[in-house]
C-alpha angles and dihedrals in degrees: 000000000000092000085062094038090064095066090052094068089078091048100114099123081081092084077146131163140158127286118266113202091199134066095229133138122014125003115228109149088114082062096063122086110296090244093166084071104047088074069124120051107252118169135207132211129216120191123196101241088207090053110018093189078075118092145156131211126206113186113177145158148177128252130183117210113178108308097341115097096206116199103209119206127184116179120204126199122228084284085045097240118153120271108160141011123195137176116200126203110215110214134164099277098036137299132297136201119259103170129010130180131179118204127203113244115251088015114062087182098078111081133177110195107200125227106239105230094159108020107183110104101181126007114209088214123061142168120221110262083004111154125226137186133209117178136179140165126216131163128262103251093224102035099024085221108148120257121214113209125180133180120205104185122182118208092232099181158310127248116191103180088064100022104230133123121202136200149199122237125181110183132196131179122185131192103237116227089034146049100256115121146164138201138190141160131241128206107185129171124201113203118215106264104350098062128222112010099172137001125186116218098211107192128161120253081004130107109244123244126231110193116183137184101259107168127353 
């Protein structure tokens, strides 16, 4: 189960909360990523500021398929070896997953496709300290026993003199069928018009990582 556990501390796409049917709260949508304008792939790169040989690599792009606008996302490790793959759906109140992989690193083929329990990924509308869950479920690579991840983020404020909004994420991930866990926690902070610009990986006995928007 480590070996898995390592890929979920880029995870961060997975920004991801529960849907929300009415427009309500405070509107962010501006703070998303601008995806009206990746009809052509753009990528960003994110260095860990504690460790800046290690980078991250989003390279993303939107696609329309009939009436579906699909917000693509590949994410590449510091070798820049696949490690997740992710469609969007963008819809009226936010986007939602349609499709998510996670790939082993060395090896992209292994795959492990997750099963979508919560799909919205980010909702345009949001109350101040209100809670949201994202959970999927996606099998160990070795073992093939499934893996339980949830995602419980808290919209933790706006600030509109340096147009950023910022959020909470506790993370927890279980090996079904056992008692092995494992639990993190997520800062990120989304910048108007241009999306995530840093995220901060807090885990316990373990060096944090501060990953920052370094070239897009």
């Amino acid at each position: 189960m480590n070996k898995l556990l390592t890929l979920t501390f880029g995870i961060v796409f997975l920004t991801a909360c529960s849907a929300q049917t009415k427009k309500t709260g405070i509107d962010i949508k501006d703070y998303y990523f601008p995806y009206s304008e990746f009809t052509k792939q753009k990528t960003y790169c994110y260095v860990n500021m504690n460790d800046t040989t290690e980078k991250s690599y989003w390279v993303m792009q939107t696609k329309i398929e009939g009436k579906d606008t699909l917000f693509c996302t590949t994410i590449l490790d510091t070798k820049k070896q696949k490690s997740e793959d992710l469609i969007e759906k963008v819809t009226e109140n936010g986007t939602q997953i349609q499709k998510y992989n996670l790939f082993k690193p060395e090896d992209n083929q292994f795959t492990a496709e997750c099963k979508i329990i919560e799909s919205s990924v980010f909702n345009w509308n949001v109350n101040q300290d209100e809670i949201i869950t994202w959970k999927v479920e996606f099998p160990e690579f070795v073992s093939k026993q499934t893996i339980e991840m949830t995602k419980n983020r808290t919209f933790l404020s706006i600030d509109k003199i340096n147009n950023t909004v910022s959020f909470e994420d506790k993370m927890h991930m279980v090996l079904k069928s056992s008692d092995q866990k494992f639990e993190y926690k997520l800062e990120t902070l989304y910048k108007k018009n241009i999306g995530l610009v840093s995220y901060k990986i807090i885990r316990d006995n373990a060096a944090t990582k501060d990953f920052k928007l370094t070239e897009k």
